[in-house]
PDB file of N, CA, C and O in Angstrom:
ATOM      1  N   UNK A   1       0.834  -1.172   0.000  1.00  0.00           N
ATOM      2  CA  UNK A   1       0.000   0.000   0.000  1.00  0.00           C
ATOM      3  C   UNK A   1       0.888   1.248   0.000  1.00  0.00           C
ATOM      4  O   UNK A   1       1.951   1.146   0.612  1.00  0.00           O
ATOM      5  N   UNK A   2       0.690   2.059  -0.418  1.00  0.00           N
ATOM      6  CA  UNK A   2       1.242   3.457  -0.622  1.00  0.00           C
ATOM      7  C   UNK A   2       0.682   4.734   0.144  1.00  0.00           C
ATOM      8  O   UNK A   2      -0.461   5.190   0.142  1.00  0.00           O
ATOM      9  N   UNK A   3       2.178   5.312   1.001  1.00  0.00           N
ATOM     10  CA  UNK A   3       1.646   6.007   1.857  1.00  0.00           C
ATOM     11  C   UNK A   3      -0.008   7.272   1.623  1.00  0.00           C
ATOM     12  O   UNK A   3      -0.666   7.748   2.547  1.00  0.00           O
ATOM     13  N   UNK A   4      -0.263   7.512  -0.046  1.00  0.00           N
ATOM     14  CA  UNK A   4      -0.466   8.491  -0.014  1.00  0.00           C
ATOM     15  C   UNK A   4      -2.395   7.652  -0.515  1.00  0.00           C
ATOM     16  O   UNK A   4      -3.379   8.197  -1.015  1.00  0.00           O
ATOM     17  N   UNK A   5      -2.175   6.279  -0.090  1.00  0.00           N
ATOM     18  CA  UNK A   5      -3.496   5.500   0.084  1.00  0.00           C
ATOM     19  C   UNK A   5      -3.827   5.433   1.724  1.00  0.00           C
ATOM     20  O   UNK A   5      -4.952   5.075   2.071  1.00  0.00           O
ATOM     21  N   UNK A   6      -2.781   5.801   2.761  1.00  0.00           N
ATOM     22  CA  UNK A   6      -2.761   5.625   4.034  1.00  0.00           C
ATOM     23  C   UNK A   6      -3.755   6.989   4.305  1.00  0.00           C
ATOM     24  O   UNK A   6      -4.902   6.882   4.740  1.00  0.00           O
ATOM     25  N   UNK A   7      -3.108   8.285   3.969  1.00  0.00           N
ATOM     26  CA  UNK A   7      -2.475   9.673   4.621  1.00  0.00           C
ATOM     27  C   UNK A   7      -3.136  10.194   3.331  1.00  0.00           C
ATOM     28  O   UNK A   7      -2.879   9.754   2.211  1.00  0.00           O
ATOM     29  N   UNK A   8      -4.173  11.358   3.655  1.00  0.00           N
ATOM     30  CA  UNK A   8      -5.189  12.381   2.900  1.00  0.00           C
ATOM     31  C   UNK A   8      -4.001  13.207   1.958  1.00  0.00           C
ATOM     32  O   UNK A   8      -3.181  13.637   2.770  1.00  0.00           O
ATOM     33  N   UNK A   9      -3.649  13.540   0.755  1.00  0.00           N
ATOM     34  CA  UNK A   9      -3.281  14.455   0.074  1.00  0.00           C
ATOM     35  C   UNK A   9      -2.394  15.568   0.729  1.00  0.00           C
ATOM     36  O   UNK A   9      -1.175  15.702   0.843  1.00  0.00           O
ATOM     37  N   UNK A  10      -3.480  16.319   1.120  1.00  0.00           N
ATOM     38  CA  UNK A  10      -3.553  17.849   2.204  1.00  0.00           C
ATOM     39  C   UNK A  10      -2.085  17.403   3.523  1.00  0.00           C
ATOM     40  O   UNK A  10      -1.062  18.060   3.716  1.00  0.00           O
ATOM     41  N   UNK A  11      -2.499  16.145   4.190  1.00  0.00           N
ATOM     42  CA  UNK A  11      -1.815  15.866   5.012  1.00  0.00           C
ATOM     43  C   UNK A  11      -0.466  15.702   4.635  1.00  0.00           C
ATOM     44  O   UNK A  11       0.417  16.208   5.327  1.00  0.00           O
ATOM     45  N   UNK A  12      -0.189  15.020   3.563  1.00  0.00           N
ATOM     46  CA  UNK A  12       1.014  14.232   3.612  1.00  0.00           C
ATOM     47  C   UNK A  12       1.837  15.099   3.114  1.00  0.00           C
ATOM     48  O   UNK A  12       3.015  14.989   3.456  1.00  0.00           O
ATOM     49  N   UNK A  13       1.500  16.070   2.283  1.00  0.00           N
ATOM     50  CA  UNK A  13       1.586  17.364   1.721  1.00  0.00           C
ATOM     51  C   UNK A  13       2.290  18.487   2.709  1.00  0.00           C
ATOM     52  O   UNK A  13       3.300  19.190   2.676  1.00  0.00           O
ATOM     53  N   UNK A  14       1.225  18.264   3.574  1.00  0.00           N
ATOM     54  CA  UNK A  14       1.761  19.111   4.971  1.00  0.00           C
ATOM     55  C   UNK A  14       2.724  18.701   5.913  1.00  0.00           C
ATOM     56  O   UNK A  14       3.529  19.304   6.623  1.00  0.00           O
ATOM     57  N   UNK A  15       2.461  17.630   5.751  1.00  0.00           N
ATOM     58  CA  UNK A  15       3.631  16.468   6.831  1.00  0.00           C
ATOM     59  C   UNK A  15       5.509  16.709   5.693  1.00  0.00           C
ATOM     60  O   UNK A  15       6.578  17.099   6.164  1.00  0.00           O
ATOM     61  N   UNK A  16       5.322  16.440   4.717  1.00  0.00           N
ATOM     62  CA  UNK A  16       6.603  16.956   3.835  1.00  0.00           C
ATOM     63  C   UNK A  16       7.268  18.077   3.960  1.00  0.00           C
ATOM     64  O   UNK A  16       8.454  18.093   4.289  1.00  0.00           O
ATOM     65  N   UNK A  17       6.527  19.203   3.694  1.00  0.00           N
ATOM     66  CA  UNK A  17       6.978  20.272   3.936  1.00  0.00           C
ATOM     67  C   UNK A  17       7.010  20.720   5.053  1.00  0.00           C
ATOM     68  O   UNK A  17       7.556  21.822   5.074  1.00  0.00           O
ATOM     69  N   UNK A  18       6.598  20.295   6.216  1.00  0.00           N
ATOM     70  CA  UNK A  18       7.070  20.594   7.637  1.00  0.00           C
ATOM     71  C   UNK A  18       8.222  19.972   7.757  1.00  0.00           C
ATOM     72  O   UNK A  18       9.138  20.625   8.257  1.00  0.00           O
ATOM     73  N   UNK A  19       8.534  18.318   7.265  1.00  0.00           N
ATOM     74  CA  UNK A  19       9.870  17.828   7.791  1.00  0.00           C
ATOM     75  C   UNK A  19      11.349  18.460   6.880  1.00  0.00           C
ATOM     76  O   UNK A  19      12.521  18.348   7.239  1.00  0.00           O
ATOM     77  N   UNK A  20      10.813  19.136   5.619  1.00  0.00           N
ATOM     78  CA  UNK A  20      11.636  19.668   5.331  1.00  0.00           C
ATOM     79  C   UNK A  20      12.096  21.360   6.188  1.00  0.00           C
ATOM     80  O   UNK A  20      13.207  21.885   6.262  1.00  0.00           O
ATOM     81  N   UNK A  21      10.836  21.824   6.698  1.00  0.00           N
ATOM     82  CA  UNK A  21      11.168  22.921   7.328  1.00  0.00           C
ATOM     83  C   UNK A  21      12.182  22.526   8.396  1.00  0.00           C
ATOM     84  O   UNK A  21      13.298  23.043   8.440  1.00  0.00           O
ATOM     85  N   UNK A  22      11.697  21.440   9.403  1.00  0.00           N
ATOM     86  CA  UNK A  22      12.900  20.814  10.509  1.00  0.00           C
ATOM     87  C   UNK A  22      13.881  20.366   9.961  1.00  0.00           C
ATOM     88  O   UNK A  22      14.509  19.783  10.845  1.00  0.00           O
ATOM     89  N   UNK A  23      14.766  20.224   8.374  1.00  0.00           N
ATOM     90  CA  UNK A  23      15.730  19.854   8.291  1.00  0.00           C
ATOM     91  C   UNK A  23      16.669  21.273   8.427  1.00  0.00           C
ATOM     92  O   UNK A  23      17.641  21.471   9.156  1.00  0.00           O
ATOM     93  N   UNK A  24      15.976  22.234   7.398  1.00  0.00           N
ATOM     94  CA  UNK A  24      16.662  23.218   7.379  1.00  0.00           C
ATOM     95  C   UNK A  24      16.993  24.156   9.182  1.00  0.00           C
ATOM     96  O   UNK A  24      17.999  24.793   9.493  1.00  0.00           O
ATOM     97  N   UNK A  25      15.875  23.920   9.940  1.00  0.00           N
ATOM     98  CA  UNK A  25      16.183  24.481  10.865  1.00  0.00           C
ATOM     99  C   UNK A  25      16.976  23.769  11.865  1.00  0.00           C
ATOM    100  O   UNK A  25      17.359  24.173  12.963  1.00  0.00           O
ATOM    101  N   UNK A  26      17.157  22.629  11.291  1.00  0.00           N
ATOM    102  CA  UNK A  26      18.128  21.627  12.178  1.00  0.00           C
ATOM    103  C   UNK A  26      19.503  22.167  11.926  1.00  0.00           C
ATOM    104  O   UNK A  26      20.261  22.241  12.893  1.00  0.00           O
ATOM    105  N   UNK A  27      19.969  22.600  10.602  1.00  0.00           N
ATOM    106  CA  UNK A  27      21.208  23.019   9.931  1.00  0.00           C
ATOM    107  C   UNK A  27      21.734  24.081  10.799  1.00  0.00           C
ATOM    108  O   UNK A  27      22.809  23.903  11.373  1.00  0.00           O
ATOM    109  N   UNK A  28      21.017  25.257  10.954  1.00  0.00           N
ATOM    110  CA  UNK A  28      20.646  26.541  11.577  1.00  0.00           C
ATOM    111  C   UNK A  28      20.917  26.569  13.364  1.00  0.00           C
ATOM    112  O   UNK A  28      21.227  27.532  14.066  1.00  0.00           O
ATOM    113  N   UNK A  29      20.702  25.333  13.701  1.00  0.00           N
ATOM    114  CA  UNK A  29      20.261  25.307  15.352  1.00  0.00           C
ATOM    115  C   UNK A  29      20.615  24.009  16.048  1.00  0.00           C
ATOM    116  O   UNK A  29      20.187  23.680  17.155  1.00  0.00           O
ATOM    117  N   UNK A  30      21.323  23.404  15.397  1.00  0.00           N
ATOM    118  CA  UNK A  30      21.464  22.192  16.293  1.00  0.00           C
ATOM    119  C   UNK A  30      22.554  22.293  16.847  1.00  0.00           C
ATOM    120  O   UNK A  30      23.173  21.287  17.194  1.00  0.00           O
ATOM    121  N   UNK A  31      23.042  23.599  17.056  1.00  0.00           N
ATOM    122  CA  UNK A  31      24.532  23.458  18.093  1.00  0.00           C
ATOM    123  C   UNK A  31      23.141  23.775  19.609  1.00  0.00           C
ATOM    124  O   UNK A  31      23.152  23.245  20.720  1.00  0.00           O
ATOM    125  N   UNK A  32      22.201  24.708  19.101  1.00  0.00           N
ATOM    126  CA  UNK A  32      22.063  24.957  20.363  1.00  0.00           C
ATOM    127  C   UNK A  32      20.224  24.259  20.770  1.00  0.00           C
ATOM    128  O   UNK A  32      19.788  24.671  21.845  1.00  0.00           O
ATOM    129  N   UNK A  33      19.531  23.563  20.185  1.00  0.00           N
ATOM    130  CA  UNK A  33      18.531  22.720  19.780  1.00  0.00           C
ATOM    131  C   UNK A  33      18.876  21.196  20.293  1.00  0.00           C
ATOM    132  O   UNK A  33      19.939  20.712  19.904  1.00  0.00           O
ATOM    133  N   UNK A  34      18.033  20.432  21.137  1.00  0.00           N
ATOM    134  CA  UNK A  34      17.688  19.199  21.199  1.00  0.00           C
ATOM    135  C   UNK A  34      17.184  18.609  19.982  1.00  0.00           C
ATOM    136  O   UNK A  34      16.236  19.121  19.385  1.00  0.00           O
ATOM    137  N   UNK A  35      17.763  17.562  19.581  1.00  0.00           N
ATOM    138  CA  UNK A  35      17.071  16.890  18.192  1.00  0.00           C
ATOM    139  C   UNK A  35      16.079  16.380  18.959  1.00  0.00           C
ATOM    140  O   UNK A  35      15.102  16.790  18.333  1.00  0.00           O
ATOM    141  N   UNK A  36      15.478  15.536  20.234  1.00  0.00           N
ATOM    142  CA  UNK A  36      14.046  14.932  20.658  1.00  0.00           C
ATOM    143  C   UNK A  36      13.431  15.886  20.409  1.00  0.00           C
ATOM    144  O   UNK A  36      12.556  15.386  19.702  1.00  0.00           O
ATOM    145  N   UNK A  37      13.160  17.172  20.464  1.00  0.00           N
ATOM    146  CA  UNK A  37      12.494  18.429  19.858  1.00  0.00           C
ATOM    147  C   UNK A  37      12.091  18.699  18.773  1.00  0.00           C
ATOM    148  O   UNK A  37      11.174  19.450  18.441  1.00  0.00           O
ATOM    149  N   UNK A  38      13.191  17.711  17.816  1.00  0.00           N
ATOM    150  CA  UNK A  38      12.456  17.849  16.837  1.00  0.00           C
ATOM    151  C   UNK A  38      11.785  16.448  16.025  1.00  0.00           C
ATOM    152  O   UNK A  38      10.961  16.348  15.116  1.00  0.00           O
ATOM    153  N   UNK A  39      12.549  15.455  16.810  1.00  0.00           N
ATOM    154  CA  UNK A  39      11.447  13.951  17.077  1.00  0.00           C
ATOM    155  C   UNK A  39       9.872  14.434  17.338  1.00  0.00           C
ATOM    156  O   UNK A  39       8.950  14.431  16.523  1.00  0.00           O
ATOM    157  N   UNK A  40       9.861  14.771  18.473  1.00  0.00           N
ATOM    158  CA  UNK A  40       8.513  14.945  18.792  1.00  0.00           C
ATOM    159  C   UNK A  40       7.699  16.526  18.104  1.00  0.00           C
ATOM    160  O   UNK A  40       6.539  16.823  18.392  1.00  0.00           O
ATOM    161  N   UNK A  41       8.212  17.018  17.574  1.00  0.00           N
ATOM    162  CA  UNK A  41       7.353  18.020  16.670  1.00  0.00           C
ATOM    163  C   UNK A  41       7.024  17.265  15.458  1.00  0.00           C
ATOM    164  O   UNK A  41       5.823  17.202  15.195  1.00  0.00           O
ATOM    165  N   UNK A  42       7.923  16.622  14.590  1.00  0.00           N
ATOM    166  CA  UNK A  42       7.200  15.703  14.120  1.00  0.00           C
ATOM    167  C   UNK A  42       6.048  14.890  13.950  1.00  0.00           C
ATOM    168  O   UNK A  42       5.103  14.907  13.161  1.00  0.00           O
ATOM    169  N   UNK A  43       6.443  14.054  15.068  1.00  0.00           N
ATOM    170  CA  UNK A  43       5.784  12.686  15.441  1.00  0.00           C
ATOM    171  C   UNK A  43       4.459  13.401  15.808  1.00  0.00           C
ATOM    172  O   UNK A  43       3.430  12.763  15.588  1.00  0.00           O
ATOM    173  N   UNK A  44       4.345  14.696  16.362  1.00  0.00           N
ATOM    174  CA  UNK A  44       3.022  15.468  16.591  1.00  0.00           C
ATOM    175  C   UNK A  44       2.041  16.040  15.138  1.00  0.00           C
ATOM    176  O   UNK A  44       0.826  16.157  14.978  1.00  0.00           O
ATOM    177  N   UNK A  45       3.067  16.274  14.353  1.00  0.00           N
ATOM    178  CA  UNK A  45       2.573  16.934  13.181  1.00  0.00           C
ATOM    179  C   UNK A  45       1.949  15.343  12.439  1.00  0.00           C
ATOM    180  O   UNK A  45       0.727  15.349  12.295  1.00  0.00           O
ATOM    181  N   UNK A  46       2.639  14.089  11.995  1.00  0.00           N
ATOM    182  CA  UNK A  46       2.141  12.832  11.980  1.00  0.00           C
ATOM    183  C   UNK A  46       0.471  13.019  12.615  1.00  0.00           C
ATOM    184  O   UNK A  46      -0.568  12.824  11.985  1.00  0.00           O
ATOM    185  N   UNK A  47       0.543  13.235  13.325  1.00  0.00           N
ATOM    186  CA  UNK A  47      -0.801  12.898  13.941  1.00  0.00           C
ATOM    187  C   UNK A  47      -1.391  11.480  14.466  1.00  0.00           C
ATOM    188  O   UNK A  47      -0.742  10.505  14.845  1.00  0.00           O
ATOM    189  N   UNK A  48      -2.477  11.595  14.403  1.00  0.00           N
ATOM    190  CA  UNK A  48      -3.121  10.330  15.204  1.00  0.00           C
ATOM    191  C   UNK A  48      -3.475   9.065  14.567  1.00  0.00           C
ATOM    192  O   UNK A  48      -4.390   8.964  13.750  1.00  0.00           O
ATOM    193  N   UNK A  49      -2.548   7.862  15.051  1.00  0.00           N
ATOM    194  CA  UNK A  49      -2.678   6.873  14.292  1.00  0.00           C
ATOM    195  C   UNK A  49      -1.252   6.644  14.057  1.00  0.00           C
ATOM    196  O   UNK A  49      -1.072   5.732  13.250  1.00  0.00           O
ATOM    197  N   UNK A  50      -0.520   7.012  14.362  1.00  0.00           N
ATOM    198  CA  UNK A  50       0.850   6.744  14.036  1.00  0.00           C
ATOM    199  C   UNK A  50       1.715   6.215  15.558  1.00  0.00           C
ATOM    200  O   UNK A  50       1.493   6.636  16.694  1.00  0.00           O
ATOM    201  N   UNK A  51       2.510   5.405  15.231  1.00  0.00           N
ATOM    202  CA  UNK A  51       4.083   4.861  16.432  1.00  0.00           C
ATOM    203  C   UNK A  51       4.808   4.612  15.937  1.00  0.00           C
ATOM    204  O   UNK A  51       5.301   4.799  14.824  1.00  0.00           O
ATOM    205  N   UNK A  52       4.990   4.059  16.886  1.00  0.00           N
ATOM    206  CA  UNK A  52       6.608   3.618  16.303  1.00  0.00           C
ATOM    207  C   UNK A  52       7.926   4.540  15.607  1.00  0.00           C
ATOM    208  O   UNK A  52       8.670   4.004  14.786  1.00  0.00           O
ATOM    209  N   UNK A  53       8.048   5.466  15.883  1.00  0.00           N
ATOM    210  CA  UNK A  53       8.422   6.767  14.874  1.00  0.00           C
ATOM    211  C   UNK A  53       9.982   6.814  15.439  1.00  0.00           C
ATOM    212  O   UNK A  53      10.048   7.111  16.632  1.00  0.00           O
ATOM    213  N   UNK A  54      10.989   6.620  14.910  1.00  0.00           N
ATOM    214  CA  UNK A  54      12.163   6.807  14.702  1.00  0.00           C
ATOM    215  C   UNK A  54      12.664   7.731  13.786  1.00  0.00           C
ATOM    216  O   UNK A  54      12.515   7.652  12.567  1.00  0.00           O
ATOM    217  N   UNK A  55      13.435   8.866  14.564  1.00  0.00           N
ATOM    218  CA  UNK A  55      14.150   9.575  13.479  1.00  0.00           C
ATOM    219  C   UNK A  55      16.083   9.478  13.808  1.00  0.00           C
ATOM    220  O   UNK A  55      16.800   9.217  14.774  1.00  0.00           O
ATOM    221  N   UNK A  56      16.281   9.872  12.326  1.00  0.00           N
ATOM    222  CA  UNK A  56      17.736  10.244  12.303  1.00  0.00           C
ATOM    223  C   UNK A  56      17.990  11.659  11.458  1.00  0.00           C
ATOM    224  O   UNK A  56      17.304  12.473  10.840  1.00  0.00           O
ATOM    225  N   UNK A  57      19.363  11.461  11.798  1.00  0.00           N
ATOM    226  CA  UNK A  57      19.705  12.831  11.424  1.00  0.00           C
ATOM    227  C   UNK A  57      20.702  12.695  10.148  1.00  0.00           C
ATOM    228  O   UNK A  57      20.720  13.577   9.289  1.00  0.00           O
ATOM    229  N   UNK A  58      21.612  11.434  10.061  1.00  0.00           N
ATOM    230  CA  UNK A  58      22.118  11.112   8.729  1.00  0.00           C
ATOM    231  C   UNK A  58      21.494   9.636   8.646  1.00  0.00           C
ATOM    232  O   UNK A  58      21.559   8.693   9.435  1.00  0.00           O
ATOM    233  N   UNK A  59      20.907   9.773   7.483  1.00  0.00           N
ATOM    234  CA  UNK A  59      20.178  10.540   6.733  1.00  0.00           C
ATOM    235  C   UNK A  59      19.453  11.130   7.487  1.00  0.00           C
ATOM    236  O   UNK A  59      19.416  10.819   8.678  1.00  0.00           O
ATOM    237  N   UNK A  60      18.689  12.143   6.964  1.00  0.00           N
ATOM    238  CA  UNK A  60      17.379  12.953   7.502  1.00  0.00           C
ATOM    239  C   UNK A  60      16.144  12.325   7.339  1.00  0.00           C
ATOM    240  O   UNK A  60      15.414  12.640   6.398  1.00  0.00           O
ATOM    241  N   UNK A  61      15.801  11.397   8.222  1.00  0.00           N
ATOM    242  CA  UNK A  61      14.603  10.457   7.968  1.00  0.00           C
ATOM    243  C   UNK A  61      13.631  10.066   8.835  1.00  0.00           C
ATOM    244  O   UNK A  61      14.030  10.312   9.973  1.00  0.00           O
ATOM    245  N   UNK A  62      12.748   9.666   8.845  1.00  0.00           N
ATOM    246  CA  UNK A  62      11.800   9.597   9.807  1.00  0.00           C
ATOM    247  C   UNK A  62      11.256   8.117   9.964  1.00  0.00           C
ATOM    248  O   UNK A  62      10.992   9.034   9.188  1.00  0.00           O
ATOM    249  N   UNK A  63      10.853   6.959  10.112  1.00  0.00           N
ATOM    250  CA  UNK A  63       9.845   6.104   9.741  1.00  0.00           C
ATOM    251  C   UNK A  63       9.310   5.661  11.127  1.00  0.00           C
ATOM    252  O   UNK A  63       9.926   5.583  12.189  1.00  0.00           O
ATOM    253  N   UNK A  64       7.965   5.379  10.845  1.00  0.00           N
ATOM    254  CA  UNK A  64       6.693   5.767  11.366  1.00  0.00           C
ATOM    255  C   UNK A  64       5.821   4.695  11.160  1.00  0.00           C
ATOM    256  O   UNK A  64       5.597   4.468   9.971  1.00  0.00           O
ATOM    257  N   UNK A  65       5.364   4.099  11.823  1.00  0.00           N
ATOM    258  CA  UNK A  65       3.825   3.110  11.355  1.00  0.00           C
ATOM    259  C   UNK A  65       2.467   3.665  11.745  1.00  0.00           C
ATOM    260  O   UNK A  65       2.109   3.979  12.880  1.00  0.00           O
ATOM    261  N   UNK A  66       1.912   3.721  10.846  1.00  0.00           N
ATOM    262  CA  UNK A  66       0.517   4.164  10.339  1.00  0.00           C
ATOM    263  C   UNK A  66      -0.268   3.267   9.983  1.00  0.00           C
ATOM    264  O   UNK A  66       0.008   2.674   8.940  1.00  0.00           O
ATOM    265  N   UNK A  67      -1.512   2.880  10.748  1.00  0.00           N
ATOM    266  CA  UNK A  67      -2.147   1.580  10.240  1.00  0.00           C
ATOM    267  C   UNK A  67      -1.453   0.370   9.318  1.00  0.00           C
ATOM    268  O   UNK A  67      -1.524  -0.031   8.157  1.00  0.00           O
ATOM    269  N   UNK A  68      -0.724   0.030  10.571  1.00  0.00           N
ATOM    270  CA  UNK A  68       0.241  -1.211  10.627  1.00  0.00           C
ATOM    271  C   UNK A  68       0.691  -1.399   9.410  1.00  0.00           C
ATOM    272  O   UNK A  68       0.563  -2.429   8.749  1.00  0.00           O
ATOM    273  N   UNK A  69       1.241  -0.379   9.084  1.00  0.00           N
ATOM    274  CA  UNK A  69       2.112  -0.423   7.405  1.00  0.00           C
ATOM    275  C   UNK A  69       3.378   0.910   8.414  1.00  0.00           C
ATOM    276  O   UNK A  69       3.166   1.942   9.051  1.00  0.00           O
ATOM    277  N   UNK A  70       4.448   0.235   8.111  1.00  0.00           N
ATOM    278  CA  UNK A  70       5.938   1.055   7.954  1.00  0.00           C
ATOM    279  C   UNK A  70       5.820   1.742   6.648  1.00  0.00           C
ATOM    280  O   UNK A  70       5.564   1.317   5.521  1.00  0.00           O
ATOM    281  N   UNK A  71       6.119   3.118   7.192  1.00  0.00           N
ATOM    282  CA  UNK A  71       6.024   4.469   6.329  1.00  0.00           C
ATOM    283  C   UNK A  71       7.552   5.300   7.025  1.00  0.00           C
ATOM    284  O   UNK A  71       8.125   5.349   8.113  1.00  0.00           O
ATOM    285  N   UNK A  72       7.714   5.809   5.782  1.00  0.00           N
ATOM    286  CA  UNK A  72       8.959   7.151   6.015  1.00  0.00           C
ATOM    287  C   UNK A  72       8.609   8.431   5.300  1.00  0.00           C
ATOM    288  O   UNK A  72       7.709   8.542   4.468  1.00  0.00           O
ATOM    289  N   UNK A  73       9.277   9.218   5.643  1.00  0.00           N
ATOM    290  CA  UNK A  73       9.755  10.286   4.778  1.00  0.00           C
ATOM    291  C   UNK A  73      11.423  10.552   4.966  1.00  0.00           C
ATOM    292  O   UNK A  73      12.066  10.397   6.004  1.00  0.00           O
ATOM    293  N   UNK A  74      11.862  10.944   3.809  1.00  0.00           N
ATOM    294  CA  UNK A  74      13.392  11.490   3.801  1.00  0.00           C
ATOM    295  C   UNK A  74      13.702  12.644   2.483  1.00  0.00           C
ATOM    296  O   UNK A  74      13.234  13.094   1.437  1.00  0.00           O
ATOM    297  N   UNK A  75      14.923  12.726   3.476  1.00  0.00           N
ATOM    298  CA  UNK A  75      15.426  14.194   2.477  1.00  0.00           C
ATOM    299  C   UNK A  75      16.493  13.479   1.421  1.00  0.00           C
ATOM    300  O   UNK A  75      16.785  12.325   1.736  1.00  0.00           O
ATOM    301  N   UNK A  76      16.916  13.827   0.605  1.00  0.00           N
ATOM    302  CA  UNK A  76      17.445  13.084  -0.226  1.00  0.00           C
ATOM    303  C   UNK A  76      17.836  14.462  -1.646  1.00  0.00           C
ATOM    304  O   UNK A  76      17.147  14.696  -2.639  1.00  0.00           O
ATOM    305  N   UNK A  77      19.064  15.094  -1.252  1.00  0.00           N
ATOM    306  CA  UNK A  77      19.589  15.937  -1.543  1.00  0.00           C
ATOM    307  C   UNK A  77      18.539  17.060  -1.464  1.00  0.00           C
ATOM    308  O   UNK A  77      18.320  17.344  -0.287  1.00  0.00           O
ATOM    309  N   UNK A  78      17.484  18.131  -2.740  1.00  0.00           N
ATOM    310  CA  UNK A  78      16.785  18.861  -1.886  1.00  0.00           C
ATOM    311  C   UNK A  78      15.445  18.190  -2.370  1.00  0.00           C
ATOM    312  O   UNK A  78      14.804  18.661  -3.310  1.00  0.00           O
ATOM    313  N   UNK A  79      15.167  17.381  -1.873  1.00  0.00           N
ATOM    314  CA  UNK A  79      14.087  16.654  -2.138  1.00  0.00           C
ATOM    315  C   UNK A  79      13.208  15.381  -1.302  1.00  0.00           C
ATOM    316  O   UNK A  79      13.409  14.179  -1.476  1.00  0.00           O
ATOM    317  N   UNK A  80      12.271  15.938  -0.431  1.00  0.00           N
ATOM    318  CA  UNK A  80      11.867  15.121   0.394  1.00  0.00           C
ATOM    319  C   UNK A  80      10.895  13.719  -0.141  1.00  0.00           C
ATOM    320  O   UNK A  80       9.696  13.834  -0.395  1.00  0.00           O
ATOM    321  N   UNK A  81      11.617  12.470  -0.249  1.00  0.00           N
ATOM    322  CA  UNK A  81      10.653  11.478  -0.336  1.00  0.00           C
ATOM    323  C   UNK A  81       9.911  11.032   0.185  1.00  0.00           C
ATOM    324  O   UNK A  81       9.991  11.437   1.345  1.00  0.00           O
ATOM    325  N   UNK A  82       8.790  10.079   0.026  1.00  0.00           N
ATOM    326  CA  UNK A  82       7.996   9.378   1.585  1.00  0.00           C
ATOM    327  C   UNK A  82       7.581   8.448   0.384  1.00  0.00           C
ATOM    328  O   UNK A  82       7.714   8.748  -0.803  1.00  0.00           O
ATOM    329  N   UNK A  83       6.896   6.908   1.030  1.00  0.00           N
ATOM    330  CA  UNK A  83       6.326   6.270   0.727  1.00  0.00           C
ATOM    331  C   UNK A  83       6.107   5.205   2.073  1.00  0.00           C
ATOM    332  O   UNK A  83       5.895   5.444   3.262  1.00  0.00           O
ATOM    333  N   UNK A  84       6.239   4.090   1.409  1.00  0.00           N
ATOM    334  CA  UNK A  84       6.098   2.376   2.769  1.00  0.00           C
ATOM    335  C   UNK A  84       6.957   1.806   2.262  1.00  0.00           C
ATOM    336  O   UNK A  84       7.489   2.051   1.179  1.00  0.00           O
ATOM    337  N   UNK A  85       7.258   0.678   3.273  1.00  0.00           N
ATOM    338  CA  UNK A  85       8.411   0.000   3.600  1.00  0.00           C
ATOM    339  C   UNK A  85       7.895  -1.567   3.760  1.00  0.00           C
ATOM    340  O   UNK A  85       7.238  -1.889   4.750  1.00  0.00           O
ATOM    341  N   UNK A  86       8.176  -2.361   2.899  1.00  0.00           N
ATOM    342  CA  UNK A  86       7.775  -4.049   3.336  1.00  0.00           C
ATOM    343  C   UNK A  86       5.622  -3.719   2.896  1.00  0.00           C
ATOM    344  O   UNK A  86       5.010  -3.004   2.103  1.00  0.00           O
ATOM    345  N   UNK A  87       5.277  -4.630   3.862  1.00  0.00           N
ATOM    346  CA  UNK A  87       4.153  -5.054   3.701  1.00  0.00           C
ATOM    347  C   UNK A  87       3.357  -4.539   4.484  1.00  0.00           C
ATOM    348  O   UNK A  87       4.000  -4.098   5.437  1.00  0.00           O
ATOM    349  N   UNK A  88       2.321  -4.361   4.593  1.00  0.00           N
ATOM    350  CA  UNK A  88       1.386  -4.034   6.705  1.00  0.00           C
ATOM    351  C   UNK A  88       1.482  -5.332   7.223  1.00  0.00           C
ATOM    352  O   UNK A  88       1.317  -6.423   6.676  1.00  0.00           O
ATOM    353  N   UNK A  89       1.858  -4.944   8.683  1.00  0.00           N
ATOM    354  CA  UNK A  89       1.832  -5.575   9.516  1.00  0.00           C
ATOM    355  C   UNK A  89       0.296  -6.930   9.340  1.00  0.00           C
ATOM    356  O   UNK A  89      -0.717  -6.345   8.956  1.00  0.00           O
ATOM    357  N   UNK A  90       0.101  -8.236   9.523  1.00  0.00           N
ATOM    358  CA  UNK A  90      -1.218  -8.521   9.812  1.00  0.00           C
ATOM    359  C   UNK A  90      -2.097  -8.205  10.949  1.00  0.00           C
ATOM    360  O   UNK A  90      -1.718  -8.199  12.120  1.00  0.00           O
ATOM    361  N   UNK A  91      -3.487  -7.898  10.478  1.00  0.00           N
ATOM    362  CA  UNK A  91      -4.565  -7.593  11.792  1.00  0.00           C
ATOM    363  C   UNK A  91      -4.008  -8.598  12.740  1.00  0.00           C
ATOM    364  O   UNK A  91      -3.155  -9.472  12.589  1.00  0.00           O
ATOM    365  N   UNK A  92      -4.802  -8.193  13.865  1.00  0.00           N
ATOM    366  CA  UNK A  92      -4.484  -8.989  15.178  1.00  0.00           C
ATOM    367  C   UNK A  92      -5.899  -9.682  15.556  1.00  0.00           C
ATOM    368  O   UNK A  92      -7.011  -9.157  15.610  1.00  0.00           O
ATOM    369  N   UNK A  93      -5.500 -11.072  15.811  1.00  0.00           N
ATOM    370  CA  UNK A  93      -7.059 -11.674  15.393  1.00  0.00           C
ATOM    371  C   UNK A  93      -7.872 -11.725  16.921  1.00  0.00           C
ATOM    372  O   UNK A  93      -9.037 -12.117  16.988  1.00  0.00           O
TER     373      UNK A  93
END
């Protein structure tokens, strides 16, 4: 499944260009910035329905499960990707 069958247009849209805003301001501020600060501004902007959320900083990436499908986004020179990762998880019976 494909993140953008998970995650509304508008959203994922918005979710991109916010994590690109936290890369650039990571560049800017991380001598004096907590990166969990910017884990969890994230993982907030994600919204509801999401865990599991791991970020790094090399690469600049995020991944996230969203109705038991592994999802990312990443930066990837100036260009933020996202899609899924593997399969969804199976329901839980």
């Amino acid at each position: 499944m494909k993140l953008s069958e998970l995650m509304p247009a508008d959203r994922l849209n918005d979710c991109a260009d916010y994590f690109g805003y936290l890369y650039e301001r990571w560049q800017d501020e991380k001598q004096y910035e907590d990166f969990a600060q910017y884990v969890a501004a994230m993982s907030n902007k994600l919204g509801g329905g999401v865990s599991g959320v791991v970020m790094t900083k090399r690469p600049w990436k995020i991944v996230f499960v969203l109705n038991g499908q592994k999802c990312y986004f990443q930066r990837r020179g100036q260009t933020i990707e996202y899609g899924t990762i593997g399969r969804p998880a199976p329901a839980a019976s």
